[in-house]
C-alpha positions in Angstrom: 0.0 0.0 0.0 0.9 3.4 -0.9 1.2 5.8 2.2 -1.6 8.0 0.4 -3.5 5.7 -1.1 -5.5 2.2 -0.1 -4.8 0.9 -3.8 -2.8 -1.6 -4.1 0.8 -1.5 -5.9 0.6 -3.8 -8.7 2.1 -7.0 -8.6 5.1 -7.3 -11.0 4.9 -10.5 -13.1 7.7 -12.6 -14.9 7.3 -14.4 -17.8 9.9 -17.1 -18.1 9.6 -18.7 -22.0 11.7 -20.7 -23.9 11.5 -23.7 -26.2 11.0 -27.2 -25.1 14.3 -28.5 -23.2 16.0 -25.1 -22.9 16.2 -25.6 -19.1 13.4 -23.7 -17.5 12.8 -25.3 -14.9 16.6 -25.6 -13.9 16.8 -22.0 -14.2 13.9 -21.5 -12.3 15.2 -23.6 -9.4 18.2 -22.0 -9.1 16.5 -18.3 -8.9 14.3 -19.8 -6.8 17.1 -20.3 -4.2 17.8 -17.0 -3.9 16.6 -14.6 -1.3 15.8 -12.0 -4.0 13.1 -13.8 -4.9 12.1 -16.2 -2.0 8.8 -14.6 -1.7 7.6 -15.5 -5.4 4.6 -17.2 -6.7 4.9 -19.5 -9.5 2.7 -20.3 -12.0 3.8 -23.1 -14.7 1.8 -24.6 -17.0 2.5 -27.8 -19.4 1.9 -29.4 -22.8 0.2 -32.5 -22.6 -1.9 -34.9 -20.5 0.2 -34.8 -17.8 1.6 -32.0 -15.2 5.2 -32.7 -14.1 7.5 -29.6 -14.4 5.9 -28.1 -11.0 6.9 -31.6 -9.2 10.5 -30.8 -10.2 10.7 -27.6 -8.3 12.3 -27.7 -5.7 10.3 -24.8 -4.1 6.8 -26.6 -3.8 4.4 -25.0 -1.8 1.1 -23.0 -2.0 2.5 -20.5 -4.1 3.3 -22.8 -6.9 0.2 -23.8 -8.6 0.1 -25.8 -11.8 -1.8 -24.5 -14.9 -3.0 -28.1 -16.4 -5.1 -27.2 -18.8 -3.2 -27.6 -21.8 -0.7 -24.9 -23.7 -0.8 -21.8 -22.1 -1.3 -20.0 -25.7 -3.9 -22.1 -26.2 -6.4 -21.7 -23.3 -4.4 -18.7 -21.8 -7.4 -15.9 -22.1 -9.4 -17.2 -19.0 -6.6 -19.4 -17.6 -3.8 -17.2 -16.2 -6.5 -14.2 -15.4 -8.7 -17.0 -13.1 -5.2 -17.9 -11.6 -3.5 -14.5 -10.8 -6.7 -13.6 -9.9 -7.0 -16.3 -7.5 -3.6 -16.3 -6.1 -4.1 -12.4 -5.0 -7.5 -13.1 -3.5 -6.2 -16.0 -1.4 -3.2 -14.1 -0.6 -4.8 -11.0 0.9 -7.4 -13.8 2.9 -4.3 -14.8 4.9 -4.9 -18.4 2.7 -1.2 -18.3 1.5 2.0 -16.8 2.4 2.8 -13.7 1.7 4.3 -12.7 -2.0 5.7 -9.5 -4.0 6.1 -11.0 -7.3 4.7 -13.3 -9.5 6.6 -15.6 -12.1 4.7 -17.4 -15.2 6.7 -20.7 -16.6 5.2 -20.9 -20.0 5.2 -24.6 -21.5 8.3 -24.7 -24.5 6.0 -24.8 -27.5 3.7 -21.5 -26.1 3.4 -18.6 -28.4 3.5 -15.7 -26.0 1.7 -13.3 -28.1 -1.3 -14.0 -26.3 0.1 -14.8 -23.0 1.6 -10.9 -23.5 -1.9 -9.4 -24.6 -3.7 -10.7 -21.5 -1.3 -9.4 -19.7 -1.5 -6.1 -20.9 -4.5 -5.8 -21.9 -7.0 -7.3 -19.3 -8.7 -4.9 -17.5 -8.6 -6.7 -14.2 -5.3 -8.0 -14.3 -4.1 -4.3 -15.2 -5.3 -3.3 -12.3 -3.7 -5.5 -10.0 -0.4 -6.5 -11.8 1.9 -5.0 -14.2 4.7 -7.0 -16.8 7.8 -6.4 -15.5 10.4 -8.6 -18.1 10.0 -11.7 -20.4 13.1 -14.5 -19.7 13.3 -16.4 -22.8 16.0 -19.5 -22.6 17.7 -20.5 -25.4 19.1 -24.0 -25.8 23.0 -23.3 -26.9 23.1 -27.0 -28.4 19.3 -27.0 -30.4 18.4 -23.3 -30.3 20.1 -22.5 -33.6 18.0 -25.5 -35.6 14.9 -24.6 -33.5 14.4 -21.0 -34.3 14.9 -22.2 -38.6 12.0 -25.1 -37.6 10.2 -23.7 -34.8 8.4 -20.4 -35.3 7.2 -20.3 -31.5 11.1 -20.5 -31.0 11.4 -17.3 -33.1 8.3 -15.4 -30.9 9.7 -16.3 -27.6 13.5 -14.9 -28.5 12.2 -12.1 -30.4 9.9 -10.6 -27.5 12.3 -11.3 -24.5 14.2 -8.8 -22.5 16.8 -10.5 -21.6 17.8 -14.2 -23.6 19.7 -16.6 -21.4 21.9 -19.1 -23.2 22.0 -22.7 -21.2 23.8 -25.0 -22.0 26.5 -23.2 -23.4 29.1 -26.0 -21.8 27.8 -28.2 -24.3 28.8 -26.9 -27.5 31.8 -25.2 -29.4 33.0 -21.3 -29.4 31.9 -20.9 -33.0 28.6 -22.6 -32.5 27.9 -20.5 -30.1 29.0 -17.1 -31.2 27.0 -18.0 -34.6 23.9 -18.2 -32.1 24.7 -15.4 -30.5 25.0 -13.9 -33.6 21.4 -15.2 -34.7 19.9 -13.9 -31.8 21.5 -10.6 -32.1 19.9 -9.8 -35.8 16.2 -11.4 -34.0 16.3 -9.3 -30.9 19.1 -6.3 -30.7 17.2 -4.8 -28.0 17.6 -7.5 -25.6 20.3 -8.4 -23.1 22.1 -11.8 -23.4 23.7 -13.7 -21.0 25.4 -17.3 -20.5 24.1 -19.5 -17.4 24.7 -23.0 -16.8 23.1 -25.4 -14.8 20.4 -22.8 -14.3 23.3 -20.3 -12.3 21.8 -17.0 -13.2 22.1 -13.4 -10.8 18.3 -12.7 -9.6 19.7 -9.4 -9.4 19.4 -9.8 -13.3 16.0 -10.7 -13.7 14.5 -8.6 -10.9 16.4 -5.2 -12.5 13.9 -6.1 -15.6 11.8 -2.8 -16.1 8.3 -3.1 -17.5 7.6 -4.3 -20.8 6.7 -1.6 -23.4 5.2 -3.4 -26.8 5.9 0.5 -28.1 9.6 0.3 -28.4 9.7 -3.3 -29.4 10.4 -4.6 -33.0 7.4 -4.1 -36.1 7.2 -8.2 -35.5 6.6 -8.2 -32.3 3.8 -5.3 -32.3 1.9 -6.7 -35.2 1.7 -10.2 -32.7 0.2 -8.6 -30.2 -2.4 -6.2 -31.9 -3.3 -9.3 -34.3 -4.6 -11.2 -30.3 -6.0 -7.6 -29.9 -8.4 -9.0 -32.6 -9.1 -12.5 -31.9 -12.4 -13.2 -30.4 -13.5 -12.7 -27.4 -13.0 -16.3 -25.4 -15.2 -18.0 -23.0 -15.2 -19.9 -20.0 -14.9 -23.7 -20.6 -13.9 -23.4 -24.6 -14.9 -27.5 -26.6 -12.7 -29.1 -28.7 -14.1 -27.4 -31.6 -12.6 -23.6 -30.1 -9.7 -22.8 -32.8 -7.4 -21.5 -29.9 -7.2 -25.0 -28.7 -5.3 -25.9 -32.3 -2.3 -23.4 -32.2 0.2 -26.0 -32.3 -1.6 -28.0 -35.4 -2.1 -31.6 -35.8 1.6 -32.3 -36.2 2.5 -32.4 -32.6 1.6 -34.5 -29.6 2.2 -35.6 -26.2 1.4 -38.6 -23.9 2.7 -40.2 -20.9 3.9 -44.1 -20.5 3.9 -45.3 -17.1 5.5 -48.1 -15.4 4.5 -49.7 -12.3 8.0 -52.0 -11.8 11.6 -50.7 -11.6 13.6 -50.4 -15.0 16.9 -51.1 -15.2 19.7 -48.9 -16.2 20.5 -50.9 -19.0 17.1 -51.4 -20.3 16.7 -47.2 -20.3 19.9 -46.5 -22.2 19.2 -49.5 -25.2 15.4 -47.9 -25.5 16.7 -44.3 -25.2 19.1 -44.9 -27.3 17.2 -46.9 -30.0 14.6 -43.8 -29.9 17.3 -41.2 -30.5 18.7 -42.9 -32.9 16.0 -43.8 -35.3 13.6 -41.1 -34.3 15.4 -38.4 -32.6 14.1 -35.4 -35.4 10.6 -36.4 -34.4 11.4 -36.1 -30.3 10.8 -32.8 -30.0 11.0 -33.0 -25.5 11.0 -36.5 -23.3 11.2 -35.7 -19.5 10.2 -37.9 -16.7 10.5 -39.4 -13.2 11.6 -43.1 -13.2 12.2 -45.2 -10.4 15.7 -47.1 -11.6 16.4 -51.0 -10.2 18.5 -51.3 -7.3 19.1 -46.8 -7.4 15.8 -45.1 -6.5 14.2 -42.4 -8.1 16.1 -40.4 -11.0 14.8 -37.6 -13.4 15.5 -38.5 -16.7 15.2 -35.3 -20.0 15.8 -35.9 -23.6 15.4 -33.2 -26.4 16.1 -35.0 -30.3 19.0 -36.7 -30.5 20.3 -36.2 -27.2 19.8 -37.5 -23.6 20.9 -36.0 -20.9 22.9 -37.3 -17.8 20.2 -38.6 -15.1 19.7 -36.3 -12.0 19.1 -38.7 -9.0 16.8 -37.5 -6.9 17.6 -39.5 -3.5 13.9 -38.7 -2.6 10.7 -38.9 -4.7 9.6 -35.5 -5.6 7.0 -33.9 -2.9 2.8 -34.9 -4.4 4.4 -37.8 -6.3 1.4 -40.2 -6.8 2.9 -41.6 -9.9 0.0 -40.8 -12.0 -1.6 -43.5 -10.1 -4.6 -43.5 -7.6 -2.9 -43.9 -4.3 -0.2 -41.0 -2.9 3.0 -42.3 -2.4 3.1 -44.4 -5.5 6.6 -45.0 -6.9 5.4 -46.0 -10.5 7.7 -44.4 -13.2 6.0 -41.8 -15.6 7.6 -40.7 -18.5 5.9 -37.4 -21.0 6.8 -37.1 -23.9 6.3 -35.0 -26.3 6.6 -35.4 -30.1 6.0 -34.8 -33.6 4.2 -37.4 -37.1 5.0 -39.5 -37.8 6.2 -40.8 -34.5 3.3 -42.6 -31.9 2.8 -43.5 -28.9 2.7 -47.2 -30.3 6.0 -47.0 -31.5 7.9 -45.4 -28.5 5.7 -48.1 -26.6 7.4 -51.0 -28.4 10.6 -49.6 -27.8 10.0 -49.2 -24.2 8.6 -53.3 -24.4 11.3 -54.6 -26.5 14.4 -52.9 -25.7 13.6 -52.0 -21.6 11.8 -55.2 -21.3 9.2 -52.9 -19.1 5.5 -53.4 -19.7 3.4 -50.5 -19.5 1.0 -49.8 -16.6 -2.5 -50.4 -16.9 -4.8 -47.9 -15.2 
């Protein structure tokens, strides 16, 4: 509150963006850690059938609330507005802990035009919050092929303020001064840095001013007055609701889960197998999976790569496993992926070369 006033100071909100595997959530953990923004509320949101980013926080508590409705882009209009709106309300109740800020994990394939535009424009969220700074990661190793193939790539660099490079261990000095090079000509205006293993200042992100669509590129203000002209949405949109089909026919997600242990070995041949023969189409794999003999272990894939597991030593806080009973320790694996690959296929693999049968709810 304002010493003159009983209004309110808006809420600054985040956006954090990036394209599927970029490292997010990493990032977001290790802000997270910091005092600078220990009083936070998170909002992330997911692609698919099945919520599991917000288990992977290590931060999980009544200010992190998963939006599991779908893409972000895609149902965003009544989504985020119900949730901010919510998380205020419950806040000023005494119903959660305090916060100052709010930060919005976008899923990697949202195009945050309209996540942007309801920000901005909504008359009740404008009244209660104000956009202070979009994070936009960019994957050091894919980025470059991502923003040719990926045009939601090329939206969430182009209206960032500040582009963090991950991964940048992984690659070569002139790979990455040709991204940096790439991102430069997409985004001049915006500051880029280097972080790995989600090591980033908060002092970085917080120092963010608010975001002005006037001074941004022709690009990015013809995004955001073209959602100025969508319809008007409503509560509860059917499958027939054309926001709901941003992403096309092309790509899909669904989870396998497993209700035994899989062994190292079995993970590695089937991983390896996928990558191999269908790592173009395997657009983001990321999962929970409870190894033989080792305990739980997180376990990401983007294309052609996997990465190192992270073991866990505990199972992450909620876990149910997908399954009906808290406490479950079945593996669940999301995956996310592009025709002509199926779920049938990346089933077999998991049955032949893992010699794990799927779960059967």
């Amino acid at each position: 509150m304002t010493a003159a006033s009983s209004v309110p100071e808006p809420v600054p909100v985040t956006v954090l963006t990036g394209f599927l595997g970029s490292g997010k959530t990493t990032l977001l953990n290790g802000l997270l850690r910091q005092p600078g923004l220990s009083d936070t509320a998170v909002l992330i949101n997911e692609f698919g059938e099945v919520g599991l980013d917000h288990l992977l926080v290590e931060r999980l508590d009544e200010r992190t609330v998963l939006l599991a409705s779908g893409c972000i882009c895609c149902t965003i209009r009544t989504d985020l507005a119900h949730a901010l709106a919510s998380l205020v309300l419950r806040r000023d109740r005494g119903e959660l802990p305090p916060f100052s800020r709010v930060l919005v994990e976008t899923t990697g394939l949202a195009d945050p035009a309209p996540i942007l535009h309801t920000l901005l424009a909504d008359p009740m969220l404008a009244a209660r919050f104000r956009l202070q700074g979009v994070v936009t990661t960019v994957d050091a190793v894919h980025g470059a092929a991502q923003l040719s193939k990926q045009f939601e790539s090329v939206k969430q660099a182009a209206v960032a303020d500040l582009l963090v490079i991950t991964k940048a261990d992984l690659t070569g000095p002139e790979a990455l001064a040709r991204l940096h090079r790439k991102l430069g000509r997409l985004n001049p205006g915006a500051a880029r840095v280097e972080a790995v293993g989600g090591d980033l200042d908060a002092g970085v992100v917080l120092g963010l001013g608010l975001y002005d669509p006037a001074s941004r590129g022709a690009d990015v203000r013809r995004w955001l007055r073209d959602e100025s002209l969508r319809p008007a949405p409503v509560d509860g949109p059917g499958d027939d609701d054309p926001d709901r089909s941003r992403h096309g026919d092309a790509i899909r997600s669904f989870v396998l889960t497993f209700d035994a242990p899989l062994s190292r070995e079995g993970l590695d041949e089937a991983f390896g197998m996928l990558t191999g023969v269908a790592g173009d189409a395997l657009l983001r794999v990321k999962g929970v999976v409870d190894v033989e003999d080792d305990g739980p272990c997180a376990i990401h894939a983007v294309q052609h790569q996997v990465y190192p597991r992270v073991w866990l030593g505990r199972w992450p806080a909620h876990w149910d496993g997908g399954g009906e009973a808290p406490g479950s320790r079945r593996s669940r694996i999301v995956f996310i992926v592009r025709q002509p690959l199926t779920r049938e296929y990346v089933s077999s693999a998991f049955e032949h070369f893992a010699r794990a049968p799927l779960a059967h709810d």
